[in-house]
C-alpha positions in Angstrom: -41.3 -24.1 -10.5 -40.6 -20.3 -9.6 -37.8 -21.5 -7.6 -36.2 -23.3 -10.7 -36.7 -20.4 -13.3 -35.3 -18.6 -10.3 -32.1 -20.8 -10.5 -31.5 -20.7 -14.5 -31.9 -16.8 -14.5 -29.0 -16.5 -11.7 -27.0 -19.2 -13.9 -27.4 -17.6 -17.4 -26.3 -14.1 -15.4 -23.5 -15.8 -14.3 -22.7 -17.4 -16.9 -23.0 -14.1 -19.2 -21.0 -12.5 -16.7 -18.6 -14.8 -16.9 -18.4 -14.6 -20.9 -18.2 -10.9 -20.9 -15.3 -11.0 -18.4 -13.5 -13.5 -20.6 -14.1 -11.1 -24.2 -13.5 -7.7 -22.7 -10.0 -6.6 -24.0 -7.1 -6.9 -21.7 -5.0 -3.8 -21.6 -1.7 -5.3 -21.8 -0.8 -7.6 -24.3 2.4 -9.6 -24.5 3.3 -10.6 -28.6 6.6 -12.0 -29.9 7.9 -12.1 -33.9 11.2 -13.4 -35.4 12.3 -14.4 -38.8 15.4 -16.5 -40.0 16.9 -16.2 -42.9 19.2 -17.4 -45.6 20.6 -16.1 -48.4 22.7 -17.4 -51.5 24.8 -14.2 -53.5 25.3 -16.0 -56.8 28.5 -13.1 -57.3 29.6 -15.3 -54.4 31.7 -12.3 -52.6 34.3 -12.9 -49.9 32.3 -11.0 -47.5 29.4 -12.4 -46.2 27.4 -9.1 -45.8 25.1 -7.4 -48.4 26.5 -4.3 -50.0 26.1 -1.2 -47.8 22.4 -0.2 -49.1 21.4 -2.9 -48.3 19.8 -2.7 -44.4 17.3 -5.3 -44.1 18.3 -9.4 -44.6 22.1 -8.0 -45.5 23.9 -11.2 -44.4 25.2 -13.8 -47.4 25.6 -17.4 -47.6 24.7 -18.2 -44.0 21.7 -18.6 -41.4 20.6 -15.3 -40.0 17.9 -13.7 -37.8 17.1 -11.0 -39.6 14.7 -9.3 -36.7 13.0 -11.0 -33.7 11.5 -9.2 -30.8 9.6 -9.1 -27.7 6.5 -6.4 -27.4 4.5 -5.5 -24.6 1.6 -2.6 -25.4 -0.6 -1.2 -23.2 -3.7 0.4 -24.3 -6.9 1.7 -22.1 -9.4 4.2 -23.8 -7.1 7.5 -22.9 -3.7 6.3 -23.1 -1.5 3.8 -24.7 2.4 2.7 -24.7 4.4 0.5 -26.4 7.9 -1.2 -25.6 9.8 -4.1 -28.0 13.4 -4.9 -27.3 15.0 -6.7 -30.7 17.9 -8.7 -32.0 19.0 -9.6 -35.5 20.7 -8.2 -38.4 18.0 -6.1 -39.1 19.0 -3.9 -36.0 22.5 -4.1 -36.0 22.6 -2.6 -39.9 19.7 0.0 -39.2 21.0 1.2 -35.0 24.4 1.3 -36.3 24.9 4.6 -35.6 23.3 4.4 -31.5 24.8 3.7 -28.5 24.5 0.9 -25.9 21.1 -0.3 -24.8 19.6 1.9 -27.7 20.5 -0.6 -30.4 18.1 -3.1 -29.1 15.3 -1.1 -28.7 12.9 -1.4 -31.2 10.0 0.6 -30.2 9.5 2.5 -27.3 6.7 5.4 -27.2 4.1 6.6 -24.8 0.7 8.5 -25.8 -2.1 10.3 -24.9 -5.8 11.3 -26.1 -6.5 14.6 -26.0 -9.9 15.0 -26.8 -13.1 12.6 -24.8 -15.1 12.9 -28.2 -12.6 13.0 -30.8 -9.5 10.1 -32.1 -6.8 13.0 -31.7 -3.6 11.6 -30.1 -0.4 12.6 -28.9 2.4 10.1 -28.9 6.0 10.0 -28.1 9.4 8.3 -28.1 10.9 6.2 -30.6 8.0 5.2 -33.0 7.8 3.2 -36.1 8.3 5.4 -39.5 6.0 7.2 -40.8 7.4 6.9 -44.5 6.1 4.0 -46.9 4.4 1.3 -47.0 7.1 -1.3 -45.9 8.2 -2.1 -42.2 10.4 -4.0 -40.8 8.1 -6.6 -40.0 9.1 -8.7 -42.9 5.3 -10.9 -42.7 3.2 -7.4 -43.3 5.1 -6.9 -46.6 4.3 -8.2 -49.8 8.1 -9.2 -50.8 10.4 -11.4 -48.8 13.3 -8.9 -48.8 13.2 -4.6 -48.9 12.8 -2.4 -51.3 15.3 -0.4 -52.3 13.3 2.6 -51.3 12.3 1.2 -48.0 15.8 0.2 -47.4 17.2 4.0 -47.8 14.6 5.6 -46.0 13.6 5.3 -42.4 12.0 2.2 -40.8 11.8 4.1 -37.2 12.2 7.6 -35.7 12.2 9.5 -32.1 10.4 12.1 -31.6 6.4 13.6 -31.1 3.3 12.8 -33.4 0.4 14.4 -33.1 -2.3 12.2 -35.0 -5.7 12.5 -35.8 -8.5 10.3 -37.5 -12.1 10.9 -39.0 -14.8 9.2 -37.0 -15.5 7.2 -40.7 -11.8 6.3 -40.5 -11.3 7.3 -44.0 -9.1 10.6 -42.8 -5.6 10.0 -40.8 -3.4 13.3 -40.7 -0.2 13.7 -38.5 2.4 15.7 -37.7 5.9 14.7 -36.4 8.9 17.0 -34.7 11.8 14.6 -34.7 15.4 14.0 -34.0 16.3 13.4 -37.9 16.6 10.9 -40.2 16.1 7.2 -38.6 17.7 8.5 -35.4 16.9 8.0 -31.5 19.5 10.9 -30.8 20.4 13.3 -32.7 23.8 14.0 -34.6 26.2 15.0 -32.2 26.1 19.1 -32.7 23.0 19.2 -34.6 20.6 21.4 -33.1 17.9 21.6 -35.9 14.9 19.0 -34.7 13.3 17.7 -38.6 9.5 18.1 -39.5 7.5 15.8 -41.1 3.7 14.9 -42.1 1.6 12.2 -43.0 -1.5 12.1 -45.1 -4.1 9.0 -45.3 -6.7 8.3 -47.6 -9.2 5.2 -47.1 -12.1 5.9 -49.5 -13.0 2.2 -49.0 -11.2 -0.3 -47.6 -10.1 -1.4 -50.6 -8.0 1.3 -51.4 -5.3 3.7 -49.5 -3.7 6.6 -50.7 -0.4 8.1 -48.4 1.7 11.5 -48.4 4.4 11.6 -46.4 7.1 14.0 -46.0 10.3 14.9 -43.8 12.4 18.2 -43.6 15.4 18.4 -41.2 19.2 18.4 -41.7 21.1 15.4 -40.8 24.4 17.4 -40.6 26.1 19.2 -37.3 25.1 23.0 -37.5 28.2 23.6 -38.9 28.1 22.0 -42.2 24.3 21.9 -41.8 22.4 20.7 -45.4 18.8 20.8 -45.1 17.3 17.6 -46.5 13.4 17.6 -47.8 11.5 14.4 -49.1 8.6 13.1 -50.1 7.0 9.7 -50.5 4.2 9.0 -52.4 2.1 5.4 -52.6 -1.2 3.5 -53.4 -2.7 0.4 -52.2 -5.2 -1.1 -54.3 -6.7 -4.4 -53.7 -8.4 -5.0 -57.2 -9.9 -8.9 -55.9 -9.8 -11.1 -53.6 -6.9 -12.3 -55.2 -5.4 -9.9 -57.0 -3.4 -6.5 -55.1 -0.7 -3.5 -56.6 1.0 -1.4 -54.2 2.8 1.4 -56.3 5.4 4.0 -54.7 7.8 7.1 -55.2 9.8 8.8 -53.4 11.8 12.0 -54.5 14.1 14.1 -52.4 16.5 17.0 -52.4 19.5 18.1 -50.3 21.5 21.5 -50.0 24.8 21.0 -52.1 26.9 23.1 -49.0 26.1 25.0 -46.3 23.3 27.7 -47.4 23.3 26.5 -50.9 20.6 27.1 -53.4 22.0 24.3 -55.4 20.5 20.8 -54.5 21.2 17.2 -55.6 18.2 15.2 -55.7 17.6 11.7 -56.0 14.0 9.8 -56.1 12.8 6.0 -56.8 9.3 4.4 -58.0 8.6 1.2 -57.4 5.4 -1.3 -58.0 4.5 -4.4 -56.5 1.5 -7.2 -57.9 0.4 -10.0 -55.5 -1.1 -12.6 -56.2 -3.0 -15.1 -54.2 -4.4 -18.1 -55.6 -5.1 -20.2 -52.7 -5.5 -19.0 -48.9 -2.4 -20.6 -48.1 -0.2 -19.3 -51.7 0.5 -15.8 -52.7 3.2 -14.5 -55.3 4.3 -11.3 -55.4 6.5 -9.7 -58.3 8.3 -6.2 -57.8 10.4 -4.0 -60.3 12.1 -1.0 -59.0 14.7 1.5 -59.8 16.4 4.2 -57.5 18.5 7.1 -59.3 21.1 8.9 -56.6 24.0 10.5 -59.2 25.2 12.6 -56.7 25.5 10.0 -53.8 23.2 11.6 -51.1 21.4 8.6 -49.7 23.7 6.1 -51.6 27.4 7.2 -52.2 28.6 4.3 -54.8 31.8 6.2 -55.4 31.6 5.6 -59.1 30.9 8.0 -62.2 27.7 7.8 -62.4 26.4 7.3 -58.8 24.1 4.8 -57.8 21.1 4.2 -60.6 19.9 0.7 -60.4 17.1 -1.3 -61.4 16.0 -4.0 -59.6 13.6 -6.8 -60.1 12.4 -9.6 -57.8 9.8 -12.7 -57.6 8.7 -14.1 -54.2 6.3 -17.4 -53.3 4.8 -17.6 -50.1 3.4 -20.4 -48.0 1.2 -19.8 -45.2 2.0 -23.1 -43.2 -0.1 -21.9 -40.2 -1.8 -18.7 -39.5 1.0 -17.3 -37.4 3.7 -19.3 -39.6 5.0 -18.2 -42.8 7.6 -19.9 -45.5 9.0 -17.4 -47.8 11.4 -17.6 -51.1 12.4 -14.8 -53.7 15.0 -14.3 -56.2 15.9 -10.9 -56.6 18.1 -9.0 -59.3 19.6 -6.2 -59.4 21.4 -4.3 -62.7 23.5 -1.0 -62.0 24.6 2.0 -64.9 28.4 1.1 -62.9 30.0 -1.8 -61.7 29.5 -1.4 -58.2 28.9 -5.4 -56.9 32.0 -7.3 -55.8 32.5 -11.2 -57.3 34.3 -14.4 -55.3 37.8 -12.5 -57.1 37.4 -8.9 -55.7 35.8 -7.5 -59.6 33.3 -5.2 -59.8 30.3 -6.1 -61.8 27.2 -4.4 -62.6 24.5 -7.2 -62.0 24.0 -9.1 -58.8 21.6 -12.1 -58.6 20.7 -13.4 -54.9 18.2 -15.8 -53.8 16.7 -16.0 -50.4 14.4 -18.2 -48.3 12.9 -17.0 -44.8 10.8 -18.9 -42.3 9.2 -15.9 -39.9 6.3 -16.6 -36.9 4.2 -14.5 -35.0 3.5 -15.4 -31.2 
């Protein structure tokens, strides 16, 4: 008998052994994401790509990868790194201005904990923005397609962060030295790095409140116009159901050279989604981004680029790591600034787009 209970201890140790070996977190982890696209411009334009502030799903009337990448992250108790190499529209519209191998990467940062007893982190290399509440990453959104703020501000950024979070997790503060605005190096004769914070407030895990901010000059030192900006949002989820995201962003750049004059531009935005099932979700946004004086969005026209824009997406989750997404998106400008099939300028454009994205 003794040797028997004997025998089922030893077993159930094993066994647990076993079990714990199997749940204990691996410290590299391999994870994949791509979504395809396509989109229907009912101005029907000759050119088949979105007009220029546009940066994310900006190709027209054909079937386009918008992003899809390969990431491998690392992550022990002390230290953690991350590495994605992507393809798609997405990265040749927003690493436009890079060189070589640089337009394909992604992500690519390094960091370290700097404290045994406290979260407080230093990371760097090219990270993912720390401005808004939209990414790349078109499944963690609530809209098919990009805000217009989150389309004209940055969705990445190279530099250092130094990070820390309350033990309650209800506190996350950073700041960020960087190479400018969405850049992994720096304009060519620029020598000013750019500053920025971020501020985060969980009170419960229901709601989220974010300050973020960036100062630096995206100019060569010899015409050098310092840029500051601010972004402002809220997450609320009121239900189970039920969720409002609201933004604005405001911002203000030198005129010339040592200028106290500025032009400024700024945009609010709010998003409601709606899930009525698991698998069904709606989401509604209305928008509007005022830049008269062209800094982020240079129209050309009289009265710069102030547009409203309005959109309506349905998503189907067809598996958990598989989703089916459609919106119809409008957009209505104080100028005619959106070509037609006969090279006129109108002030509304009307586009519809469906997406299938996975996770892997």
């Amino acid at each position: 008998m003794k040797k028997i209970i004997m025998f089922s201890a030893i077993l159930l140790g094993a066994t647990g052994s076993v079990c714990a070996q199997e749940t204990e977190k691996k410290p590299l982890t391999i994870s994949g994401y791509a979504e395809v696209y396509y989109q229907q411009d009912f101005n029907n334009p000759k050119s088949n790509t979105r007009p220029g502030f546009v940066y994310s799903h900006n190709r027209n009337n054909e079937v386009s990868l918008n992003l899809g990448f390969i990431k491998a992250a690392y992550e022990t108790e002390n230290m953690r790194a991350n590495l994605a190499l992507g393809v798609g529209s997405y990265m040749n519209a927003n690493y436009a201005a890079e060189e070589g191998v640089l337009k394909n990467i992604y992500e690519a940062n390094v960091g370290v904990k700097l404290s045994k007893t406290k979260n407080l982190w230093l990371d760097a290399g090219i990270l993912p923005s720390h401005i808004g509440f939209e990414s790349a990453i078109g499944a963690d959104c609530f809209a098919l397609t990009r805000s217009m703020m989150a389309d004209n501000s940055p969705y990445f950024e190279t530099g250092a962060k130094l990070s820390y979070a309350t033990d309650n997790g209800k506190w996350n503060m950073s700041l960020l030295v960087l190479n400018g605005w969405q850049r992994i190096q720096r304009v060519e004769g620029n020598s000013t790095p750019g500053f920025g914070h971020q501020l985060t407030y969980r009170p419960s895990d229901k709601v989220t409140l974010n300050s973020s901010s960036f100062i630096g000059s995206d100019f060569p030192d010899d015409e050098r116009k310092m840029r500051y900006f601010h972004n402002l949002y809220g997450q609320f989820q009121i239900s189970n159901q039920f969720a409002l995201i609201a933004g604005f962003d405001i911002g203000a750049q030198q005129k010339e050279k040592a200028s106290d004059d500025y032009d400024t531009w700024y945009t609010p935005v709010l998003i409601a989604k709606y899930s009525p099932t698991e698998k069904v979700s709606i989401a509604a946004r209305g928008e509007y981004y005022h830049d008269k004086n062209g800094v982020i969005i240079n129209s050309g026209t009289e009265n710069g680029f102030q547009t409203f824009g309005a959109s309506l997406n349905v998503d189907y989750q067809i598996l958990p790591n598989l989703v089916w997404r459609t919106e119809v998106k409008s957009l209505n400008s104080k100028d005619a600034i959106f070509l037609n099939r006969d090279d006129n300028m109108k002030k509304d454009n009307v586009m519809a787009v469906t997406s299938l994205a996975i996770r892997f």
